[in-house]
C-alpha positions as CSV (number, residue, x, y, z in Angstrom):
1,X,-28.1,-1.5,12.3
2,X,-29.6,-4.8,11.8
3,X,-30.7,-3.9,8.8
4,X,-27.0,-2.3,7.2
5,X,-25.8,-6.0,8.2
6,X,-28.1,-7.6,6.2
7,X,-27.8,-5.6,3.4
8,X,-23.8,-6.0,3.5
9,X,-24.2,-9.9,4.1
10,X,-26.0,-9.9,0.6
11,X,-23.9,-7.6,-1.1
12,X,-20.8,-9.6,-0.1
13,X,-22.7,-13.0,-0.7
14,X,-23.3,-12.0,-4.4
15,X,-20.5,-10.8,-5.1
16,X,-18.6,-13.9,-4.0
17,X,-20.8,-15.8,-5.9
18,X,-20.4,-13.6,-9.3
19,X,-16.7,-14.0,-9.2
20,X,-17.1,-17.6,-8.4
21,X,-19.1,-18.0,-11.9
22,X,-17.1,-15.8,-13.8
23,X,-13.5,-17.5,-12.8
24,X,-15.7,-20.6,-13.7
25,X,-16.6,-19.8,-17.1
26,X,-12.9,-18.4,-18.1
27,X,-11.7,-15.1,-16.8
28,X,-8.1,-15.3,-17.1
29,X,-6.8,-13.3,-13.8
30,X,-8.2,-13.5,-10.8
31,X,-6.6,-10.9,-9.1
32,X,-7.6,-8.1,-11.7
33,X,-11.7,-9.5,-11.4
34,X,-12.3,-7.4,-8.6
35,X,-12.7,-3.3,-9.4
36,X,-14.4,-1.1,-7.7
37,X,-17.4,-0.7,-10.5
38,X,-18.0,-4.6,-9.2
39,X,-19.1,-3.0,-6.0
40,X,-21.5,-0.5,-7.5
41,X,-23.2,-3.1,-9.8
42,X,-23.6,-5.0,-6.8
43,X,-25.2,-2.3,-4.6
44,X,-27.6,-1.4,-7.8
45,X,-28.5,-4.3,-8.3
46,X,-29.2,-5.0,-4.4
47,X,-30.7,-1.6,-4.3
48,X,-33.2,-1.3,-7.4
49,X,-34.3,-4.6,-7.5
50,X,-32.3,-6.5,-10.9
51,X,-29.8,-5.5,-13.2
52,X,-31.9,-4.4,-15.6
53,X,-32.2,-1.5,-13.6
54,X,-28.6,-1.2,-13.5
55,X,-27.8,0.2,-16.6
56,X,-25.6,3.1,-15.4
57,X,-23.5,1.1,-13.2
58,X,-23.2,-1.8,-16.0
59,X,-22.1,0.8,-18.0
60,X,-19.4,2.5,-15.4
61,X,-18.5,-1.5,-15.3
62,X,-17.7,-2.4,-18.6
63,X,-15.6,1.6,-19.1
64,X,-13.8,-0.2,-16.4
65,X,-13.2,-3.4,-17.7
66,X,-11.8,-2.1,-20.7
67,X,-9.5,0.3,-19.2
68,X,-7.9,-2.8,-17.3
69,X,-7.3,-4.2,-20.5
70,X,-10.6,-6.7,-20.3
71,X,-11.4,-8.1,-23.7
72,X,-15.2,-7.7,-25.2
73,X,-15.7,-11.6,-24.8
74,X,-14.4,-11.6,-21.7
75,X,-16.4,-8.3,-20.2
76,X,-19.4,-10.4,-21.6
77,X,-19.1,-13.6,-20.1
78,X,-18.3,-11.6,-17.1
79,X,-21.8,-10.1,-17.5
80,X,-23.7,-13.6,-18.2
81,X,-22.2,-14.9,-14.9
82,X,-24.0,-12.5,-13.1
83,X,-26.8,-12.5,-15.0
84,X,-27.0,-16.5,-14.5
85,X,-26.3,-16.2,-10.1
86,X,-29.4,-13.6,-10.6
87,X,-31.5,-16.3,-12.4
88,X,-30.8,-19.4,-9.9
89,X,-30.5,-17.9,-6.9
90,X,-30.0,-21.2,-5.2
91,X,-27.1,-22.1,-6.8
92,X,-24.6,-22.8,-4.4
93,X,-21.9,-20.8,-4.1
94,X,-22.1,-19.6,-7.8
95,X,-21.6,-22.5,-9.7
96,X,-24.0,-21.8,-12.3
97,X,-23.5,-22.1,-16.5
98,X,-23.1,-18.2,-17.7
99,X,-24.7,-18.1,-21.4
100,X,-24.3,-14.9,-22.8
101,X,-26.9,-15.6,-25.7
102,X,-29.2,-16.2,-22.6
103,X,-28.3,-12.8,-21.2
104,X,-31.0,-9.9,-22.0
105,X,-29.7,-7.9,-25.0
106,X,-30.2,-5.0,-23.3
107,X,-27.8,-5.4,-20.7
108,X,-25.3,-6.5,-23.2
109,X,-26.0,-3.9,-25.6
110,X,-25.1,-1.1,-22.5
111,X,-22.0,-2.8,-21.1
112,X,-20.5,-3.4,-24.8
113,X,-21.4,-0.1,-26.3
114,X,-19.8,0.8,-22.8
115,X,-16.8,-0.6,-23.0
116,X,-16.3,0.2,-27.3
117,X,-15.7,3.6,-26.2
118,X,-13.2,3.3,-24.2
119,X,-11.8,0.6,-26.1
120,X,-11.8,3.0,-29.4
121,X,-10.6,6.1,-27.2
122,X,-7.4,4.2,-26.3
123,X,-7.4,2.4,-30.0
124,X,-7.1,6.0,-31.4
125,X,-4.3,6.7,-28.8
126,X,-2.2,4.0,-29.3
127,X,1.1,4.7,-31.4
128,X,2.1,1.7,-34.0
129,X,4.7,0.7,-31.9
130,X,6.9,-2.8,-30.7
131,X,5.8,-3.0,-27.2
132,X,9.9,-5.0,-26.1
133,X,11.8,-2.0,-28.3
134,X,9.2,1.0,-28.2
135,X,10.3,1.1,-31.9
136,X,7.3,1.8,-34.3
137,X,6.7,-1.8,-36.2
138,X,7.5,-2.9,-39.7
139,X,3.5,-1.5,-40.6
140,X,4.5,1.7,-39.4
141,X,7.9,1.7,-41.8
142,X,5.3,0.4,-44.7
143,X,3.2,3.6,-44.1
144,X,6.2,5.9,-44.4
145,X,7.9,4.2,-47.5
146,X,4.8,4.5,-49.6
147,X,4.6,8.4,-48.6
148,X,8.3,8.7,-49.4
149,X,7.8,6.6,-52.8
150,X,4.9,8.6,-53.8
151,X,6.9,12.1,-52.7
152,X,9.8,10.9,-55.3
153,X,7.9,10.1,-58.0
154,X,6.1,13.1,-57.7
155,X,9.2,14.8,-57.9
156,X,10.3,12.7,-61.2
157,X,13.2,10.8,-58.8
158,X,14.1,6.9,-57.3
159,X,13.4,6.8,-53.9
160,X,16.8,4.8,-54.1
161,X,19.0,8.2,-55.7
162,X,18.1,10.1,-52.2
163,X,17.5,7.5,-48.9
164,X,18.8,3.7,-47.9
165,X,17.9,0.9,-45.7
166,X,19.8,0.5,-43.3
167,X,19.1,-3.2,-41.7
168,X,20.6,-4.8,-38.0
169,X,20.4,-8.4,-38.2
170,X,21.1,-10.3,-34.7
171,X,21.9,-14.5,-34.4
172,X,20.1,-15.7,-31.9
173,X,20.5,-19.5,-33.3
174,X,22.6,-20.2,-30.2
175,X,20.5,-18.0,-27.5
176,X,17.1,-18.3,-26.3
177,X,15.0,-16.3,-23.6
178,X,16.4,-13.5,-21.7
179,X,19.4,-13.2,-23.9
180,X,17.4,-13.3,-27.1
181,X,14.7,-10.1,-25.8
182,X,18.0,-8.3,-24.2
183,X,19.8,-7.6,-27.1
184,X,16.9,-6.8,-29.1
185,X,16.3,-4.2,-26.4
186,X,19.7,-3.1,-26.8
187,X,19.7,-3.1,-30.9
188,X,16.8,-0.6,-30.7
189,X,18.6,1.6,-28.5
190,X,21.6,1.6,-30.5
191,X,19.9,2.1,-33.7
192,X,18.2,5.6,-31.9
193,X,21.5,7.1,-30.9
194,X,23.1,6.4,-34.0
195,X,20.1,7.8,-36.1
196,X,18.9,10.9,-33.8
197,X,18.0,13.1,-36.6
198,X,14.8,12.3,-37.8
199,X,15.3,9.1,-40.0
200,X,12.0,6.7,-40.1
201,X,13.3,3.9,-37.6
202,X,11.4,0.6,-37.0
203,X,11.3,-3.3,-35.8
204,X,11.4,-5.4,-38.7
205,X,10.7,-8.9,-37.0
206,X,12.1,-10.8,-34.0
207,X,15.9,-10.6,-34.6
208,X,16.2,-7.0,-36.9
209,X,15.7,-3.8,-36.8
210,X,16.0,-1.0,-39.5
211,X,16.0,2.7,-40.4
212,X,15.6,4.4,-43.8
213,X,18.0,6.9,-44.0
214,X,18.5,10.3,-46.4
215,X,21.7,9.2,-48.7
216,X,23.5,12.0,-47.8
217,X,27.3,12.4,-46.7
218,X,26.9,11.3,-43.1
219,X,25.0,7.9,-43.6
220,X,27.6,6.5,-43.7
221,X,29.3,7.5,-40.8
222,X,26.0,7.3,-38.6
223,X,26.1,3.5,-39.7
224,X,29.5,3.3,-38.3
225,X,28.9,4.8,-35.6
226,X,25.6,2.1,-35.2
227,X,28.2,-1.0,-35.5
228,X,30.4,0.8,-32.8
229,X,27.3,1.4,-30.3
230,X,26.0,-2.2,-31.0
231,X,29.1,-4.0,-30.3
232,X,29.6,-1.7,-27.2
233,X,26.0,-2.8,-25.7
234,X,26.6,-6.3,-26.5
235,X,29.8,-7.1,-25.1
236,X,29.0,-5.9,-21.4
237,X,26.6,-9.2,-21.7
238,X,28.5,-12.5,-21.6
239,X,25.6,-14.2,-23.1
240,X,25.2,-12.0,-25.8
241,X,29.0,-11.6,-26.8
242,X,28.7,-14.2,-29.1
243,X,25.9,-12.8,-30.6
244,X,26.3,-12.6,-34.8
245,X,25.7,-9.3,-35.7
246,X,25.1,-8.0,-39.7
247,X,24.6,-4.4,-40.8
248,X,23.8,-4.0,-44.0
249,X,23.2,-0.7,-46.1
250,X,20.2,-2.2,-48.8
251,X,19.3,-0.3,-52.0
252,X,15.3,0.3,-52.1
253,X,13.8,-1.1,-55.3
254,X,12.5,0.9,-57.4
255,X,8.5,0.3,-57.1
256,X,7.0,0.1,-53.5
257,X,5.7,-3.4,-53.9
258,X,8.8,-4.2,-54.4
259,X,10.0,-2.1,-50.9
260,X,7.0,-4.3,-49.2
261,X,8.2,-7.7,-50.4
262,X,11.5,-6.7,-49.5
263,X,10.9,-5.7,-45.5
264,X,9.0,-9.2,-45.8
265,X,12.0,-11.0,-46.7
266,X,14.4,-8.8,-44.1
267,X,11.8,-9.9,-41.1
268,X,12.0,-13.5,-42.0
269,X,16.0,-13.9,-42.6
């Protein structure tokens, strides 16, 4: 029994210490340091003796770290702060100088190689896509255009004979803040009623967003019906009443650098 309380004293004591020197050399949020692979390092380390032979718990630590979010610098650093309590064991409570070029390139090789894959995993995952609208971004919209360019010019066509842009502008010169991500939210939503049917929609910067469109004999109705959805969202906020709104149906150039330069101009106006 006397021995379990011990053992629990020093797993408790370093791992005070180790969040001590990590918060000290930069991790950004406390509350997410502690996880439960934290725990298991600890006890392996307690157990066999050094990190070094840790390896498989380092490596559950930093798949963990970068599930949370955790960036490679900061999972390292995290390391080096317990790799530095480890070398001056004397150092009261943790205050000790991580160096991650000091830290044994073993141990950094397993946590980082560790934490790439799950890093690339969710990289591989992830969908282009504005994080405030859950529109896909202007990149995304560059990506289509050049396969719709090079599908018309395959065909011996301008892009600009069979689709449009179709471009949302919002004023925000008089709003700031809440106001300012609120009726971007709202554009967005808008913009996906009004085109349900497939059209390539997308965030074009911080104030527009945009859909490219088949010229066909209903574009110009659905972009009716966008003004009418847009105005209807906007007005049930008194701060965003007042709100300058532009719609504009833009002819695509005729060569895709052109296109490009011309979603560059639309995100900065």
């Amino acid at each position: 029994m006397g021995r379990q309380v011990t053992q629990d004293h020093i797993l408790r004591a370093l791992r005070a210490k180790w969040r001590t020197a990590s918060l000290a050399a930069g991790w950004r949020f406390p509350s997410d340091w502690a996880l439960p692979e934290v725990d298991a390092v600890c006890a392996a380390v307690v157990r066999n003796g050094g990190p070094e032979n840790a390896l498989s718990a380092l490596a559950g630590l930093g798949r963990a770290r970068a599930a949370a979010g955790a960036g490679l610098e900061e999972t390292l650093t995290d390391l080096a702060a317990l790799h530095a309590v480890l070398a001056v064991p004397d150092a009261k409570d943790g205050f000790v100088a991580p160096d991650v070029d000091a830290t044994p390139a073993r141990l950094l090789r397993v946590t980082a190689v560790a934490w790439a894959d799950v890093a690339m995993d969710q990289l591989a995952r992830v969908e282009a896509s504005d994080p405030l609208t859950g529109l896909p971004t202007s990149a995304y919209l560059r990506t289509r255009l050049g396969e719709l360019y090079r599908q018309a010019a395959r065909e011996g066509k301008r892009l600009a004979e069979d689709h449009a842009l179709i471009v949302v502008a919002l004023d925000f010169s008089g709003s700031a803040g809440w106001p300012r991500l609120t009726g971007m939210i709202l554009a967005a939503d808008a913009l996906r009623v009004a085109f349900d049917g497939g059209e390539s929609l997308a965030v074009l910067g911080p104030s527009a967003v945009a859909a490219v469109s088949a010229r066909d004999g209903g574009v110009a109705s659905r972009a009716v019906r966008l003004r009418r959805e847009l105005t209807q969202r906007l007005a049930v906020d008194a701060q965003l009443r007042s709100v300058g709104t532009r719609l504009n149906l833009v002819r695509l150039p005729a060569e895709y650098e052109s296109a490009c330069e011309l979603l560059d101009t639309l995100s900065r106006n």
